[in-house]
N, C-alpha and C positions, 0 to 999 in steps of 0.2 A: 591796150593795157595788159595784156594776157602774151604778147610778146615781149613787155618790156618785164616781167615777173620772171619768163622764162630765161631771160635773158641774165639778170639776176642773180636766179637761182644757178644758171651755168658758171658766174661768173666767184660764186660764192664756192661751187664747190671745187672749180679749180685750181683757188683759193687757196682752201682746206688741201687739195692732191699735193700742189708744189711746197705748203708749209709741211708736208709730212716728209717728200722725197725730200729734202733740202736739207730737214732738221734730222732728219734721220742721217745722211749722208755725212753732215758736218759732228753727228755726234759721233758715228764710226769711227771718221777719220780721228777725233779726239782721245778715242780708249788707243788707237794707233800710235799716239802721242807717247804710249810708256815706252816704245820704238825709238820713234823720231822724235826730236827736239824740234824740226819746220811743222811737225804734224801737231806738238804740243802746243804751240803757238795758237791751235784754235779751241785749245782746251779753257781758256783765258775767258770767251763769249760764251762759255754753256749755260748761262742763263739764257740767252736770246736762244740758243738752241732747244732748252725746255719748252721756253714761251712757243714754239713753233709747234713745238711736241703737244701742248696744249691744243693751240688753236685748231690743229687739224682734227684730234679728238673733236673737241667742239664743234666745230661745224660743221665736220662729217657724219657726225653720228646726229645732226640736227639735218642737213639741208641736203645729203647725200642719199640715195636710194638704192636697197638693197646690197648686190653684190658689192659695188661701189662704197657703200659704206663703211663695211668692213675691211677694204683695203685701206680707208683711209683712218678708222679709228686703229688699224693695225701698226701701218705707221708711224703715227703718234704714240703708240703705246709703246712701240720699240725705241721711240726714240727718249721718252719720258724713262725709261726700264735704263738707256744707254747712259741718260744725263743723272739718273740716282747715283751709278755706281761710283760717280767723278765726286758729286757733292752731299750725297747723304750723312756719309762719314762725317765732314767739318759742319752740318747743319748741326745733327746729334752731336757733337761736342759743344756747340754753341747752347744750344737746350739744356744742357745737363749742367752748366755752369750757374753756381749759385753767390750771387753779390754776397758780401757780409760787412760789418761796419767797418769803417776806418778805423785806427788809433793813430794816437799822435807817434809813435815809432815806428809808425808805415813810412816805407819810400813812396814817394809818387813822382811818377817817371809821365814826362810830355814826351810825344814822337809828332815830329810835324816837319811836315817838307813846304818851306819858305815859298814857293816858289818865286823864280827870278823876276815873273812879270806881275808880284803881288799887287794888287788894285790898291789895298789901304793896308800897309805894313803898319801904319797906328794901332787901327784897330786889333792886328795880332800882337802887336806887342802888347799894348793894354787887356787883352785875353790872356796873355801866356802872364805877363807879373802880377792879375788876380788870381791864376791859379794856384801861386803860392808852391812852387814843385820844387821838389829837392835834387831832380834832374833834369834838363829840357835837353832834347837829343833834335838837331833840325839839319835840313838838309836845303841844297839852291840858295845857302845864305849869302848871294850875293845879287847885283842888278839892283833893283827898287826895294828886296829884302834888307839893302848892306844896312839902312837907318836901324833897322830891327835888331841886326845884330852887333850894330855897336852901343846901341842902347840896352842889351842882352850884357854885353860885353862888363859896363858899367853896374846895374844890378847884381850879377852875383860875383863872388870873392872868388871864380877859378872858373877857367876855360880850357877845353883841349889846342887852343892856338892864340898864338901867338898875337898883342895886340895889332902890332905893322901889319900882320898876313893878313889877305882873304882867304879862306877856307872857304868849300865846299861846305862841308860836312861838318858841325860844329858840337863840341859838349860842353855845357854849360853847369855848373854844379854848386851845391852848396856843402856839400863835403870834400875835406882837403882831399887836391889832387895830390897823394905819393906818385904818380909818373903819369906820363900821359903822351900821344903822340897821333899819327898818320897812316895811313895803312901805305905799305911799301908802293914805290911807281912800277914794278917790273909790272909786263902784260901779262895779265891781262889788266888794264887799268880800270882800277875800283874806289871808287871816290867814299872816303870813310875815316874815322876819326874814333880812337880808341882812351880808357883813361880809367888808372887803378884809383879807387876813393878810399879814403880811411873810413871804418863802421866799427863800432863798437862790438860787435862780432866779428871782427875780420874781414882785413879789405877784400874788395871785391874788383870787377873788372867791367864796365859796361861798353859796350861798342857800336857806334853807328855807320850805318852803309848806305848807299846811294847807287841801287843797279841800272842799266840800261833797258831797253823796251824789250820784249822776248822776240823785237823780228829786227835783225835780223836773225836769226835761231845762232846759238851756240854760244855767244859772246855771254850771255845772260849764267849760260849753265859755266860757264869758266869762270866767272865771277862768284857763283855760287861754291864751286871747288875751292876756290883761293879762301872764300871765306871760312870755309870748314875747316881747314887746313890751318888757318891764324887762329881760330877758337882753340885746335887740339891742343895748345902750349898753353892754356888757361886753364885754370881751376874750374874747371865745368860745374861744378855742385856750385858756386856763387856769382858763374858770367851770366849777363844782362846782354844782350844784342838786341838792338832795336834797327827800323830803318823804311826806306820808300824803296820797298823789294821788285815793284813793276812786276808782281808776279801773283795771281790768286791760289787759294789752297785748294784748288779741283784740277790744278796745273801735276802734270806728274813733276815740273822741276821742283816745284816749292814739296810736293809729297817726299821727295828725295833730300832733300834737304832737311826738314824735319825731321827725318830719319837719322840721317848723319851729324849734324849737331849736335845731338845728344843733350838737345835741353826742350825745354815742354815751351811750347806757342801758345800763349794766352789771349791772342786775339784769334776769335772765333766766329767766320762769316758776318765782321763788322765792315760793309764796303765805308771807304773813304774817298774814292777818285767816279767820278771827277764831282768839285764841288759845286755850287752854284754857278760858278763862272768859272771855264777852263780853258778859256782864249777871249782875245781880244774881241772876238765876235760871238762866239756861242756860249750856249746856256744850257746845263742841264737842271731839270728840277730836282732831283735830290742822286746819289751818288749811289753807285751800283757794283762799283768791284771791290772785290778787299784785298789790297795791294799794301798799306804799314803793317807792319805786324811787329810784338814785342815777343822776344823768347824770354825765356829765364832758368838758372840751373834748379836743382832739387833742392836745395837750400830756400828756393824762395816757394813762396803762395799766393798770386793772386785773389787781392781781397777785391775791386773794382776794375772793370775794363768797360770804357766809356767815350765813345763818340764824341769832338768837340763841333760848335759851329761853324758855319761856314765866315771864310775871316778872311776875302779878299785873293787865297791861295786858290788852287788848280786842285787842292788836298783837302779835308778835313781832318783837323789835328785827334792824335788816340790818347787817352790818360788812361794810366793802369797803374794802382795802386797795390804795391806790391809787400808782403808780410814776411820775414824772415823768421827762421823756424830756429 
C-alpha cells in the first residue's frame, strides 16, 4: 500500500513539473508570437496553457515537497504572469461592458457561420427568422446550409448576392441595399460580401469575411491586411464588419487588427467555436475560443452582445444589438 501512495504521489507531482515546463514554454513561445506570426499560432490555445499554469500551482504546492515545490508553483506562476498579459486585457473589456435596453430603432445584427456540414439547417433557419434582425451576416452558406440560405434568400427583401449565385459569404438585410457586392479575387483570397444600407441617419456600410485557420501562418495575417485596406475607403465612424475571423483576441494578429481598423470590437471574450458538434464525430461540451467578432465605427453603441445556441453548426451564432448615436 505504502508503494503504491509513493508511487502516486511521484506520479502526481511529475504531473505538476511537466504541466509547468510545457505551459510555461508554450506561453513564452506565445508573447514570441508579436515576432512571429508560426509562433502566434499558439497564441490561439492560451487558455489550455493557463489551465496548465494552474494545475502545476495546484498540485505542486499540494503534493510536491519543499525545494521541489517551489519550482513547480514557480513555474505555473510564470506561466499564469505570461498568459495574463495575452488575455487580461479582452477579459477586462469583457467586464466592464454593461447591457442596456433595446429600443425599437436599435439595429440587431446576427453573425453566424453556416457551416457546410450543418446537422439541421431547419433548426438555424427557424433560430435566425425568430430572431427577427435587421441584418444576418453568415458565412459557409453553402453544402447542407444552401436550404437555409435560400430560405434566408426568400424572407428578407435584399441580399448581397445574386439569386443564381452561391456565395460564401452572404448579407442578408431588411434595409434597402443602395449597392452591395464581393470582396475583390486577387490574392490573397478572402471569402466576404460587403453592402451599403439606406438609415435614416445615413447609409452605412456593413461587411462580412470568412478567414482561413492561423496555420498555416501568414495567409491569415494577409487576409487581415486586405481587410483593413477595403475598410480604409469607408466611412469608418458608420462601417459594421462582422465575420468567422478563425482568430482569438489574445492572438497578436487579431490585437493588430484592432488596432488598424479603426473601429471598436464589441464582442468581448464571447467563445463561439466549437459548438456542441464540430465534426461528423466529435463533441465538445460547450465552446471555448472567441473567434466571430462584430466591430463597429464610432457612430455606433452597442446596446446587447449575446451568444446564440448551439443549432446544428461547427459555430455558435453572436447577436449584437447595435444603437446609433
Amino acid at each position: 500500500m505504502r508503494l503504491i501512495v509513493q508511487l502516486l504521489s511521484l506520479f502526481v507531482r511529475g504531473t505538476a513539473l511537466m504541466l509547468g515546463l510545457v505551459g510555461l514554454g508554450m506561453a513564452i513561445a506565445c508573447l514570441g508570437g508579436y515576432w512571429s506570426d508560426r509562433l502566434d499560432a499558439f497564441t490561439h490555445a492560451a487558455p489550455l496553457w493557463l489551465m496548465m499554469g494552474v494545475g502545476a500551482v495546484v498540485l505542486g504546492g499540494i503534493f510536491a515537497r519543499d525545494g521541489e515545490r517551489w519550482v513547480m508553483v514557480g513555474l505555473g506562476t510564470a506561466t499564469l504572469l505570461a498568459c495574463s498579459v495575452l488575455m487580461l486585457p479582452e477579459l477586462w473589456a469583457s467586464w466592464r461592458f454593461k447591457p442596456a435596453t433595446p429600443a425599437a430603432s436599435d439595429l440587431k445584427i446576427i453573425q453566424f457561420n453556416l457551416w457546410h456540414e450543418n446537422q439541421t439547417p431547419e433548426k438555424s433557419l427557424a433560430w435566425i427568422l425568430d430572431q427577427d434582425a435587421d441584418v444576418v451576416i453568415v458565412e459557409e452558406g453553402a453544402g447542407q446550409s444552401w436550404s437555409t440560405i435560400q430560405a434566408l434568400r426568400k424572407a428578407y427583401p435584399f441580399a448581397s448576392c445574386d439569386k443564381a449565385r452561391r456565395c460564401e459569404t452572404w448579407i442578408f438585410s431588411r434595409k434597402k441595399m443602395l449597392a452591395r457586392g464581393g470582396i475583390p479575387a486577387e490574392l490573397p483570397y478572402l471569402s466576404g460580401a460587403w453592402a451599403t444600407l439606406a438609415d435614416a441617419k445615413g447609409p452605412f456600410t456593413v461587411t462580412g469575411v470568412h478567414y482561413t485557420w492561423p496555420v498555416p501562418a501568414g495567409l491569415q495575417q494577409a487576409q487581415s491586411r486586405k481587410l483593413v485596406n477595403l475598410v480604409s475607403d469607408l466611412d469608418r465612424k458608420s462601417a459594421i464588419v462582422t465575420g468567422d475571423f478563425n482568430s482569438t483576441p489574445w492572438s497578436w494578429t487579431l490585437k493588430r487588427q484592432d488596432k488598424a481598423l479603426g473601429l471598436r470590437r464589441w464582442t468581448r471574450a464571447i467563445p463561439s467555436w466549437p459548438a456542441s458538434k464540430f465534426s461528423r464525430v466529435m463533441v465538445a461540451p460547450a465552446p471555448f475560443l472567441p473567434i466571430d467578432h462584430v466591430y463597429a465605427g464610432s457612430e455606433w453603441h452597442a446596446v446587447s452582445v449575446e451568444r446564440g445556441p448551439a443549432l446544428g453548426s461547427d459555430h455558435r451564432p453572436i447577436v449584437v444589438i447595435l444603437r446609433r448615436k
